[in-house]
C-alpha positions in Angstrom: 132.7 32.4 43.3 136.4 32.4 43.9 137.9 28.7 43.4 141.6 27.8 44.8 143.5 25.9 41.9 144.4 23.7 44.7 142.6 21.9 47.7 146.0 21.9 49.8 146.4 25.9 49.2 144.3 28.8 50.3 144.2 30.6 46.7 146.0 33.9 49.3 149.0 31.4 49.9 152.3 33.3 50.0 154.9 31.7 47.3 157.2 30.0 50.3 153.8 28.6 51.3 153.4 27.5 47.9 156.4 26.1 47.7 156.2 23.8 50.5 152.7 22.7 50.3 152.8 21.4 46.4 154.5 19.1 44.2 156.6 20.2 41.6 153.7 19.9 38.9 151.0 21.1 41.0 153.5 24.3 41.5 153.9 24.8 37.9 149.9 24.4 37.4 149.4 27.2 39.8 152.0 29.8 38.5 150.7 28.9 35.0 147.1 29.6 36.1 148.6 33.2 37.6 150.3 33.8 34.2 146.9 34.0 32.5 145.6 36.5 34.7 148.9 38.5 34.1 148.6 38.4 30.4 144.6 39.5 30.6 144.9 42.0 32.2 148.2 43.1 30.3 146.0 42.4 26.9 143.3 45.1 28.0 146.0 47.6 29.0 147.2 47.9 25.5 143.7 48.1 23.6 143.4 51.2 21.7 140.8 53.6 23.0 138.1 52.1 20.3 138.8 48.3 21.8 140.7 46.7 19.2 144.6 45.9 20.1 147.0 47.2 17.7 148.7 44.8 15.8 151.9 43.8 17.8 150.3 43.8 21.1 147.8 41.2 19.7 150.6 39.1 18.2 152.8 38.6 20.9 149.4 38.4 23.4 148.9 35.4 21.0 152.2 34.3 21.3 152.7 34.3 24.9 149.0 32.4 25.3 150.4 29.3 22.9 153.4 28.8 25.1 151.0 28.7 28.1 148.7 26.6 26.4 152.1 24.3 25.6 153.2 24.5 29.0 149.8 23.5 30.5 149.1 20.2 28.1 153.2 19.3 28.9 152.3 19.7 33.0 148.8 18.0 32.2 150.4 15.0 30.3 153.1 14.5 33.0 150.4 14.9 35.9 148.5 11.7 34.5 151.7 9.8 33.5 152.0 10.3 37.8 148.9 9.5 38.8 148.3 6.8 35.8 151.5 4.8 37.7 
């Protein structure tokens, strides 16, 4: 089953409704989230015919994913710093 990211969103929202309906952070969490799915399916669009990923494609896939992963812990940290007040 389909989940929304966010209980005051319908995961269809358009971006202005996005925009207006979540905080700064939550915003970020959501685009972030959206990123993933962009790179995925980005990632299986440059496997080689026999399923492995040539070499550059791989290492900037891998790349890309740490600076999500950086972006997510930052959003994560300041989220509890807000609700930790």
């Amino acid at each position: 089953m389909i989940k929304s990211l966010s209980p005051k969103t319908s995961m269809f929202a358009t971006e202005q409704e996005l925009r207006e309906e979540l905080t700064e952070k939550e915003y970020v969490y959501v685009k972030l989230a959206k990123l993933d799915e962009h790179i995925s399916d980005l990632l299986h669009m440059t496997e080689k015919t026999n399923g492995e990923l040539s070499m550059s494609a791989s290492s900037k896939y891998n790349y890309i994913k740490e600076i999500q992963e950086d972006l997510l812990r930052t959003n994560r940290r300041a989220n509890n710093k807000i609700t930790n007040i």
